[in-house]
C-alpha positions in Angstrom: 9.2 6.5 -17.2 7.8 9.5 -14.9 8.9 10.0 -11.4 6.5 9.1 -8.8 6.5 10.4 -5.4 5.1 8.8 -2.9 5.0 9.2 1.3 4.0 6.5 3.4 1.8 8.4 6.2 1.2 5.3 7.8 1.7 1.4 7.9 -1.2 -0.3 9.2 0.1 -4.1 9.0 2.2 -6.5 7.5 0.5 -9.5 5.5 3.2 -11.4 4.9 6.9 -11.8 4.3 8.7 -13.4 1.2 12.2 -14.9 2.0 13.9 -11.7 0.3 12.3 -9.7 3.3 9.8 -8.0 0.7 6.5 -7.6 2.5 3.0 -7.6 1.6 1.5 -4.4 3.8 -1.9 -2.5 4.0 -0.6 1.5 3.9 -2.1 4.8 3.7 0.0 6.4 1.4 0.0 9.6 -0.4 0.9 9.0 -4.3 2.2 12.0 -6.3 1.3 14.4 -3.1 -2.5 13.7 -3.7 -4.6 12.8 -0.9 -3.5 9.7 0.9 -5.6 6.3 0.2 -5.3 2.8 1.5 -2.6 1.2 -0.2 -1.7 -3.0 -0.3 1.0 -4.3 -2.0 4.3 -5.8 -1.8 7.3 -3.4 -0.6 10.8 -3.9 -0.8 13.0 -3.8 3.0 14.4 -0.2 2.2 11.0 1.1 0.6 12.7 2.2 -2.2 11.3 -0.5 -4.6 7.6 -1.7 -4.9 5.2 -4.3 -6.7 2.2 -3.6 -8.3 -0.6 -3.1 -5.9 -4.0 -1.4 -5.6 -5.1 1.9 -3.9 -8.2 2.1 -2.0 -10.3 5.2 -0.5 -12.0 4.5 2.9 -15.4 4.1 1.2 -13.8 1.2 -1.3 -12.5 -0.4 2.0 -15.2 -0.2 3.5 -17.1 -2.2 0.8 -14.4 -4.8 0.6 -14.7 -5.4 4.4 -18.6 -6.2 3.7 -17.5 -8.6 0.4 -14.9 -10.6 2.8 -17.8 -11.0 5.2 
């Protein structure tokens, strides 16, 4: 499996928090040191570890804040 780099620029909240202190979080992060999109899924306490999740630029959240409405 390839390496991915990734560098959290900044944590906008927390979602939720499983009883193994894995959290749910909405993230700008920068994946493979491309530009940095939103980010939600499910981080481990360390960051070292992380679910499956989806990226998002800020047009995409945009239109997901109009869906939700």
């Amino acid at each position: 499996m390839a390496n991915i780099n990734y560098e959290i620029k900044e944590t906008i909240g927390v979602l939720s928090e499983s009883p193994k202190g894995w959290t749910k979080e909405l993230n700008i992060v920068s994946w493979n040191d491309r530009e940095p999109k939103y980010d939600l899924r499910d981080w481990s306490p360390d960051k070292e570890k992380m679910g499956k999740g989806i990226t998002m630029t800020e047009e995409e959240l945009e239109n997901l804040k109009k869906l939700l409405k």
